[in-house]
C-alpha positions, 0 to 999 in steps of 0.5 A: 066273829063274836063282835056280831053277837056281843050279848050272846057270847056274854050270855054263853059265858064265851065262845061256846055261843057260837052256833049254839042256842043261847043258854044261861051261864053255868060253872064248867063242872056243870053239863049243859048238853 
């Protein structure tokens, strides 16, 4: 799943990559959305 897209899921800080825009990666305690 994620092997197609190793750059992304690191760049999301994981699983939160998947079918969302690419984002830089925060603390948990701050909202992205």
């Amino acid at each position: 799943m994620a092997a197609e897209l190793p750059n992304t899921a690191a760049l999301t800080g994981g699983t939160s990559g998947i079918g969302e825009p690419p984002r830089p990666r925060l603390p948990d305690s701050v909202p992205t959305s």
